[in-house]
C-alpha positions as CSV (number, residue, x, y, z in Angstrom):
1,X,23.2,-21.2,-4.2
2,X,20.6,-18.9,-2.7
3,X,19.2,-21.2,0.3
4,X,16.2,-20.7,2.6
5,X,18.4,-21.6,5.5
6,X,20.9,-19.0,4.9
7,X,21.0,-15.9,7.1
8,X,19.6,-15.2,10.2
9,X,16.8,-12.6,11.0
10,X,14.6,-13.6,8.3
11,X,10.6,-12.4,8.6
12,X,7.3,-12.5,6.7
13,X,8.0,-8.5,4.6
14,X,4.5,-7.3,3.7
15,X,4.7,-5.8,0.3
16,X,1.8,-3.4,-0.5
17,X,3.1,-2.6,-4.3
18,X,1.2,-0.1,-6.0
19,X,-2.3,-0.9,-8.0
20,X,-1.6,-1.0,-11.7
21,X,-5.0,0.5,-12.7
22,X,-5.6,-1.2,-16.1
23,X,-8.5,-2.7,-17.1
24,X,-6.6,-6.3,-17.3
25,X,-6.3,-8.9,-14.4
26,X,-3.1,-9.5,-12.3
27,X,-3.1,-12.7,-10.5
28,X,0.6,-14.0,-8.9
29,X,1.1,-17.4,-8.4
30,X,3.6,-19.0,-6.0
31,X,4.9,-21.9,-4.6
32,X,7.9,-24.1,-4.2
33,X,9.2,-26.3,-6.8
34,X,6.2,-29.4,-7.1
35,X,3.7,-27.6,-5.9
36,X,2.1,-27.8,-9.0
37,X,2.0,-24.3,-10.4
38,X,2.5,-25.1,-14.1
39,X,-0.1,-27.5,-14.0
40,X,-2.8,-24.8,-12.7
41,X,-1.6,-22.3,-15.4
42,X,-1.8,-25.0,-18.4
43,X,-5.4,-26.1,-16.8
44,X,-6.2,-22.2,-16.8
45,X,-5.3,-21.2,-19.9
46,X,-7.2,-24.3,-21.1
47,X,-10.3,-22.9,-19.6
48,X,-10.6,-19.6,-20.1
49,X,-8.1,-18.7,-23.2
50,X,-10.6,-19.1,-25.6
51,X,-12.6,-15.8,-24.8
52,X,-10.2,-14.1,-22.2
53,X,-6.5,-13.4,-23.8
54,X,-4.2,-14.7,-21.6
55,X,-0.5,-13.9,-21.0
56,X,1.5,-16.3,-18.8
57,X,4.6,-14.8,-17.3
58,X,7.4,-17.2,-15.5
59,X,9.6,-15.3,-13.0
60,X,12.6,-14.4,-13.5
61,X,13.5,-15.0,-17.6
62,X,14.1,-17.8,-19.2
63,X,18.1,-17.0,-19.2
64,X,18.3,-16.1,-15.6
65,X,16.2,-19.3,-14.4
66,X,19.3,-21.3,-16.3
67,X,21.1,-20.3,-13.2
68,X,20.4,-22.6,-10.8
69,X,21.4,-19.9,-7.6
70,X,17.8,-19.1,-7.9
71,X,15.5,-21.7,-5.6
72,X,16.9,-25.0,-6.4
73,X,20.2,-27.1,-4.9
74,X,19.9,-29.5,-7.7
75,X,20.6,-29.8,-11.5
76,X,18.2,-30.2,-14.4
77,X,18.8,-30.5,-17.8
78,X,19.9,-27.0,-19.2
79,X,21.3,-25.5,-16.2
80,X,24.0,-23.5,-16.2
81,X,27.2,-24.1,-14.1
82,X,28.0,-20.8,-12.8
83,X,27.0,-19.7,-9.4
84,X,26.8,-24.1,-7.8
85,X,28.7,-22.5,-5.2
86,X,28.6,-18.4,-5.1
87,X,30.4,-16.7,-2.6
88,X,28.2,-13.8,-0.6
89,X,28.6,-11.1,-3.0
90,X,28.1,-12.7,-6.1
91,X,25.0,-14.4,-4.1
92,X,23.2,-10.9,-3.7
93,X,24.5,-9.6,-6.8
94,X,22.6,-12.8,-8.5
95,X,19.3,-12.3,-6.6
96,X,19.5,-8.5,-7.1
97,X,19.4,-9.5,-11.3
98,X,16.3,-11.7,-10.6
99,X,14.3,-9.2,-8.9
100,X,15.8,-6.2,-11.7
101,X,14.3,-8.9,-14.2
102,X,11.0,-8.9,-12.5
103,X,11.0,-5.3,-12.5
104,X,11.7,-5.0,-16.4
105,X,9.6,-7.6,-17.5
106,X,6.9,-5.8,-15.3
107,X,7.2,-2.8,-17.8
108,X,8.5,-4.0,-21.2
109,X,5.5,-7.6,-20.7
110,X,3.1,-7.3,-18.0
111,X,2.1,-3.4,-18.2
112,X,1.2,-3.1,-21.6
113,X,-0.7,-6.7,-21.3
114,X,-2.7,-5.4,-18.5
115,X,-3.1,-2.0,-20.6
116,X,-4.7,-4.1,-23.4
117,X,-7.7,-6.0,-21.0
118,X,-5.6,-9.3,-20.5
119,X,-5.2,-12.0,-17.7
120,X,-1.6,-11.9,-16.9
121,X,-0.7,-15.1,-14.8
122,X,2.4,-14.1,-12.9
123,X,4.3,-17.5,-11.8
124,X,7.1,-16.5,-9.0
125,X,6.0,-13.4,-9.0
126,X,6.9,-11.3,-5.9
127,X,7.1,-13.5,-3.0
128,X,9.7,-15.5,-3.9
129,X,12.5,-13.6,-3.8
130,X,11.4,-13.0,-0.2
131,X,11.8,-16.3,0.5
132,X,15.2,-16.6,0.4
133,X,16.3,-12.5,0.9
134,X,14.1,-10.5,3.4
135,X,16.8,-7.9,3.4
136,X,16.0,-4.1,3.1
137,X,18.1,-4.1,-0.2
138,X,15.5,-6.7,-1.6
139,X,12.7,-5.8,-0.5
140,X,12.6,-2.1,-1.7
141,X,12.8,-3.0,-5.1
142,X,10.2,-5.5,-4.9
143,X,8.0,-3.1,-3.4
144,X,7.6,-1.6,-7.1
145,X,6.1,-4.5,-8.4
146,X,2.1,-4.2,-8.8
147,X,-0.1,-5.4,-5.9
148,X,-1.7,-8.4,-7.9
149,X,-5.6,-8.5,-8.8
150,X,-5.2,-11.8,-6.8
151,X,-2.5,-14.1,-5.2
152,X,-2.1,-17.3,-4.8
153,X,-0.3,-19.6,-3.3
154,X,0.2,-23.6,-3.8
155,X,1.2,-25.7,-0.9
156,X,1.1,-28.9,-0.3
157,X,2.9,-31.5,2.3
158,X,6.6,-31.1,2.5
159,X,6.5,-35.0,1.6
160,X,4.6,-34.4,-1.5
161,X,6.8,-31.4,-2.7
162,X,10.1,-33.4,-2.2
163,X,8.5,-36.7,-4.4
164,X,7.6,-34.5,-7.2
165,X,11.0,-33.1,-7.3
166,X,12.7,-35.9,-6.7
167,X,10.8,-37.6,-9.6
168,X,12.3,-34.8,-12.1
169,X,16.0,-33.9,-10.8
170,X,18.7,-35.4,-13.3
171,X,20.9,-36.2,-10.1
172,X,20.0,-37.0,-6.6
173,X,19.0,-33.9,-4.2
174,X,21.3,-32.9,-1.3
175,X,20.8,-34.8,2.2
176,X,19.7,-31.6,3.9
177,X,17.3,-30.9,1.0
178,X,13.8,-32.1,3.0
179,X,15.1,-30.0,5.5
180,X,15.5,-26.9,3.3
181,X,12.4,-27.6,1.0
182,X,10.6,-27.6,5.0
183,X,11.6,-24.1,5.5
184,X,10.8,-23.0,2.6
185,X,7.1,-24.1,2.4
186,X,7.0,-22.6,6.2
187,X,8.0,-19.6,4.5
188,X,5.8,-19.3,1.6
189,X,2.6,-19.8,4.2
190,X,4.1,-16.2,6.6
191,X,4.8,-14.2,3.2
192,X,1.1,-15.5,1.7
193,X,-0.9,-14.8,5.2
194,X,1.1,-11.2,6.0
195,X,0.5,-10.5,2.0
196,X,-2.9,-11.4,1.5
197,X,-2.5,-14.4,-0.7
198,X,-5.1,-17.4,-0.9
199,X,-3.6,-20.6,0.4
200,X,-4.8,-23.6,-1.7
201,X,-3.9,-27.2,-0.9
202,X,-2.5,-29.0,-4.2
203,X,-1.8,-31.6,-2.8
204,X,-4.6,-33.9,-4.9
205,X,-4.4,-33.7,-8.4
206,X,-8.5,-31.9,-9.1
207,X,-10.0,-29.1,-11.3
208,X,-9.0,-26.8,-8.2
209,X,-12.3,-26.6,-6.8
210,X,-11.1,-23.9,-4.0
211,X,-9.7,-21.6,-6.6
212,X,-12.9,-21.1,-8.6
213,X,-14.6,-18.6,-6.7
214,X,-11.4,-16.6,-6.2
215,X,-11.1,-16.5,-10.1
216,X,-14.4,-15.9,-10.8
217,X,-14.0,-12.9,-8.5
218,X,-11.0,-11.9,-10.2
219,X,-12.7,-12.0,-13.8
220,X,-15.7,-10.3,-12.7
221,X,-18.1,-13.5,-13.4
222,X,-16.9,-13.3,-17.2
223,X,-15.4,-17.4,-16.6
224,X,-18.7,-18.4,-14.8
225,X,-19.6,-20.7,-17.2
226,X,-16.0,-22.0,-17.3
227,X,-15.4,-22.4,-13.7
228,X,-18.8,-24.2,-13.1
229,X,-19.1,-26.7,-15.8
């Protein structure tokens, strides 16, 4: 299991991937588990799917996130049980297949959406990985991801995160989780300032009144009416 407490040496990697130069929209969305990403995208998709096509990518694939090496130290429903305890090599060789999926998927889904004029909503897009790896191996290949139209990331009390995920885990979560699930919002907030990303509190359940100018920005005014009922 890939942990944010493991290794030493670990800093804030700034990422700078190249600009995709379509005429769609790129915007990343990150966060740790119960932050309430899938919420905002569902609300979003709501709002503006009817005259903006939308495309909503989740990071990595569906068969890799079966894996639970990924982010979580707990089971849900689904999960495979290979890689609950990885040695060190099949640890890297597991997060170097979720960032090669983010790389593919960038090609063979998000390019051609962004070709076509749509909003692609990236969920764990680019600065996850970095979360948990900030080694040179990782981070070179994540530097070929596109630079996102915007970025965003949810946050929200470390209290907060660990009740919504305790509310869905099959099992209970490990003893040192809170600890964990601490260092890993910590993280997310260096990787988001050093990388440009908005920071929005989600930790009140609203129509996201602090993300509505940045998406209106984003969309060039085209979801003003949406935004601001």
């Amino acid at each position: 299991m890939t942990s944010p407490g493991r290794g030493e040496g670990w800093f804030p990697n700034v990422l700078d991937g190249p600009s995709h130069g379509y005429p769609g929209r790129l915007l990343a969305i990150e966060g740790s588990d119960g932050s309430g990403k899938t919420r905002f995208v569902n609300w979003l998709t709501a709002t503006v799917g009817d005259r903006i096509p939308c495309l909503h990518v989740l990071a990595p694939g569906e068969y890799l996130r079966r894996y639970r090496y990924w982010y979580r130290d707990w089971n849900e429903p689904g999960d495979e049980p290979v890689a609950w305890r990885t040695d060190p090599v099949a640890d890297v060789g597991l997060a170097l297949m979720g960032i090669g999926d983010r790389l593919v998927r960038q090609s063979a889904v998000i390019e051609p959406a962004l070709r076509q004029g749509h909003l692609v909503i990236c969920e764990r897009f680019a600065l996850t990985p970095l979360v948990f790896k900030s080694d040179r191996i990782f981070l070179e290949p994540l530097r070929r991801l596109f630079r996102p139209d915007a970025g965003v990331l949810f946050d929200a009390p470390t209290e907060v995160l660990v009740e919504r995920v305790r509310a869905r885990a099959d099992i209970p979560v490990p003893p040192d989780f809170v600890a964990g699930k601490r260092r890993e919002a910590e993280r997310f907030r260096r990787l988001a300032e050093s990388n440009g990303y908005a920071v929005v509190d989600t930790s009140r359940s609203d129509d996201y009144p602090e993300l509505r100018p940045i998406l209106e920005k984003l969309l060039d005014g085209s979801m003003r009416e949406e935004v601001h009922p």
